[in-house]
Structure formats: C-alpha cells, structure tokens
C-alpha positions, 0 to 999 in steps of 0.5 A: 500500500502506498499513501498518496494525494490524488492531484487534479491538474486544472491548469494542465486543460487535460484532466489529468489525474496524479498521484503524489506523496503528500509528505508532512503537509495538511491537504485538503481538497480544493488547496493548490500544490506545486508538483512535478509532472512529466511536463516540468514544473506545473501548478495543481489543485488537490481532487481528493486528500490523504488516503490509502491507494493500491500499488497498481494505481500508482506511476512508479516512482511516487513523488513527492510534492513540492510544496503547498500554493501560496498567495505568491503562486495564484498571482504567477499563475494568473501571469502566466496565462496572460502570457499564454494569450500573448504567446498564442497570437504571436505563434500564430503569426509566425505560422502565417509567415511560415505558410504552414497548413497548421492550426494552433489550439493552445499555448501552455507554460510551465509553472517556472517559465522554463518551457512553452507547449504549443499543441496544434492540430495538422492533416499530416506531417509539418516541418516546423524546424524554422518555426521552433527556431524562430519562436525560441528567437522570441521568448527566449526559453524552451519550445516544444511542438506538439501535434494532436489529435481532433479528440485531443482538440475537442479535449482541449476546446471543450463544448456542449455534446449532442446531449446538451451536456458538456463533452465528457473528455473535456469534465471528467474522462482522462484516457480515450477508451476505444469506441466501435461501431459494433457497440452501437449495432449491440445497443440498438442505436442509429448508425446515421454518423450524425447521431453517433458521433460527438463534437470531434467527429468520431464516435460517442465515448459514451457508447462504452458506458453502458456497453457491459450492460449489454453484453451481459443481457445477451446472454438472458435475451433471445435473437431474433427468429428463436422459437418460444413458448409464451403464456399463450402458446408458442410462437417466434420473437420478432424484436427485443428491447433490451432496456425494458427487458421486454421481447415481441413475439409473433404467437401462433394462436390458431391454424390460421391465426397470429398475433405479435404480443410483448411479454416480459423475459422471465415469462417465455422459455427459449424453445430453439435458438437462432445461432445465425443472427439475421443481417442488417439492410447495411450488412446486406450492401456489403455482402452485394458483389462488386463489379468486377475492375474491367467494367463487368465483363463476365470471366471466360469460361471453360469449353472442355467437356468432362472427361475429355482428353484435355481435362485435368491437364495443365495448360502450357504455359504460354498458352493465351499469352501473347508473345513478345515482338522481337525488335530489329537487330541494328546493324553493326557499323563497318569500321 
C-alpha cells in the first residue's frame, strides 16, 4: 500500500489525474500544490486528500510534492496565462509567415517559465524546424511542438455534446477508451454518423458506458427468429428491447391465426435458438458483389467437356499469352 494525494491538474486543460506523496503537509481538497509532472514544473489543485491507494494505481516512482500554493503562486499563475494569450497570437503569426497548413489550439507554460507547449492540430506531417527556431528567437526559453489529435482538440476546446451536456473528455474522462461501431449495432442505436458521433467527429465515448450492460443481457435475451413458448402458446420473437427487458413475439394462436404480443423475459422459455443472427439492410450492401475492375465483363469460361482428353491437364504455359515482338537487330557499323 502506498499513501498518496490524488492531484487534479486544472491548469494542465487535460484532466489529468496524479498521484503524489503528500509528505508532512495538511491537504485538503480544493488547496493548490506545486508538483512535478512529466511536463516540468506545473501548478495543481488537490481532487481528493490523504488516503490509502493500491500499488497498481500508482506511476512508479511516487513523488513527492513540492510544496503547498501560496498567495505568491495564484498571482504567477494568473501571469502566466496572460502570457499564454500573448504567446498564442504571436505563434500564430509566425505560422502565417511560415505558410504552414497548421492550426494552433493552445499555448501552455510551465509553472517556472522554463518551457512553452504549443499543441496544434495538422492533416499530416509539418516541418516546423524554422518555426521552433524562430519562436525560441522570441521568448527566449524552451519550445516544444506538439501535434494532436481532433479528440485531443475537442479535449482541449471543450463544448456542449449532442446531449446538451458538456463533452465528457473535456469534465471528467482522462484516457480515450476505444469506441466501435459494433457497440452501437449491440445497443440498438442509429448508425446515421450524425447521431453517433460527438463534437470531434468520431464516435460517442459514451457508447462504452453502458456497453457491459449489454453484453451481459445477451446472454438472458433471445435473437431474433428463436422459437418460444409464451403464456399463450408458442410462437417466434420478432424484436427485443433490451432496456425494458421486454421481447415481441409473433404467437401462433390458431391454424390460421397470429398475433405479435410483448411479454416480459422471465415469462417465455427459449424453445430453439437462432445461432445465425439475421443481417442488417447495411450488412446486406456489403455482402452485394462488386463489379468486377474491367467494367463487368463476365470471366471466360471453360469449353472442355468432362472427361475429355484435355481435362485435368495443365495448360502450357504460354498458352493465351501473347508473345513478345522481337525488335530489329541494328546493324553493326563497318569500321
């Protein structure tokens, strides 16, 4: 076990979440600390006091705080984002002079000054070399150019989702857990990319919240086109809702006679299943043959009969081929 102090670092725009050793020093949550980070020297605000973490929570070796904010501190802080407002408009002048196809999201100093981090956004690769040069002509300091990504952006900027409510990335979440289109066919949900996507263009982090809780109702849920036996008889299940729990069942009533009713999962019995779940309008494009390079045209096909004296034979190798015109031979020059 190890005692840390849980530090949220505000200043840091990533919600970043540290671990430190808090040493001899009353922390509380809300109380500002100077720590070091893998950045340098940053300010941070204490989430959650003392207490006791597991080891594998902890990013070995666990530092220990450099001291607690003070009044000085609050006032560098608020310095140094001034400067971060000048910064960001000279670097942008500097990209235009440059012509570089970049797009500059923020600017952040370390809390001593000792190092500027400009993150910005790129559809590939850019050679900023001149760019550092001349920056580090300006400010005199350390420069770092960091290329990031359009969630990363979105992390950064911030905004309100498709909820209404503030981007998850830029409240709460601190690492991007991996999202698949498969999560949204499980739940049910559209699969139009303006419906599942969030600000930033990809799918929703949101559809993993709930994604175990739809893998563990498949296991009590029946698929489509399983045979069940319901309270009034048997029949075949048309549609689940996996929410409600509930199952619509196409019930056999008489010879001729059918009727689409809703009854709960604990009130039928899976008869027989249905191993081969039925394909999507979607599944069915991509199964659709493509036309062949060509334009269309069909293969040649075989002419020999079975059992004729050319069947199983391998065809010759230059067969169908057509063979190379031989160039003239030049005429060797008469000394």
């Amino acid at each position: 076990m190890a005692v840390g102090s849980k530090l949220f670092l505000l200043y840091v725009l990533e919600c970043k979440i540290y671990y430190f050793d808090p040493l001899d020093v009353q922390l509380q949550a809300g109380d500002g600390v100077i720590v070091e980070t893998i950045k340098g020297i940053e300010y941070g605000d204490v989430v959650v006091g003392r207490k006791q973490v597991e080891d594998e929570q902890v990013v070995k070796p666990l530092k220990p705080i450099i001291r607690k904010a003070t009044d000085k501190d609050r006032a560098k802080l608020e310095e140094n984002k001034q400067k971060e407002k000048k910064a960001f408009e000279i670097c942008r002048e500097k990209i235009a002079k440059h012509n570089l196809e970049m797009k500059l999201i923020c600017v952040e100093y370390t809390f001593d000054c000792s190092k500027i981090i400009f993150s910005f956004t790129a559809e590939g690769r850019v050679d900023f070399r001149e760019l550092v040069k001349d920056l580090a002509s300006v400010f005199k300091t350390r420069i770092e150019l960091r290329q990031i990504g359009v969630r990363d952006e979105t992390k950064m900027i911030g905004g309100l989702g498709p909820c209404g409510r503030p981007a998850c990335c830029s409240v709460f979440l601190g690492d991007f857990q991996p999202v698949s289109i498969k999560m949204a066919k499980e739940q049910n949900l559209s699969l139009s990319p303006t419906k599942i996507s969030g600000l930033c263009g990809r799918l929703m982090c949101c559809l993993n919240y709930e994604q175990a809780y739809y893998e563990e109702l498949r296991t009590i849920l029946p698929r489509v086109g399983a045979e069940v036996r319901t309270p009034d008889g048997k029949g075949t299940v048309m549609d689940t809702n996996a929410v409600r729990q509930l199952v619509k069942v196409k019930v056999e009533l008489g010879e001729d006679e059918t009727d689409v009713r809703e009854y709960a999962v604990g009130d039928i019995k899976i008869l027989r299943k249905n191993n081969r779940k039925p394909k999507t309008a979607e599944e069915q494009k991509e199964d659709a043959p493509v036309p062949e390079a060509d334009g269309g045209k069909p293969k040649e096909q075989s002419t020999e009969k079975p059992g004729s004296k050319n069947e199983g034979k391998p065809k010759d190798k230059g067969e169908g081929k057509q063979k190379p015109k031989q160039q003239p031979r030049q005429k060797e020059s008469e000394d």
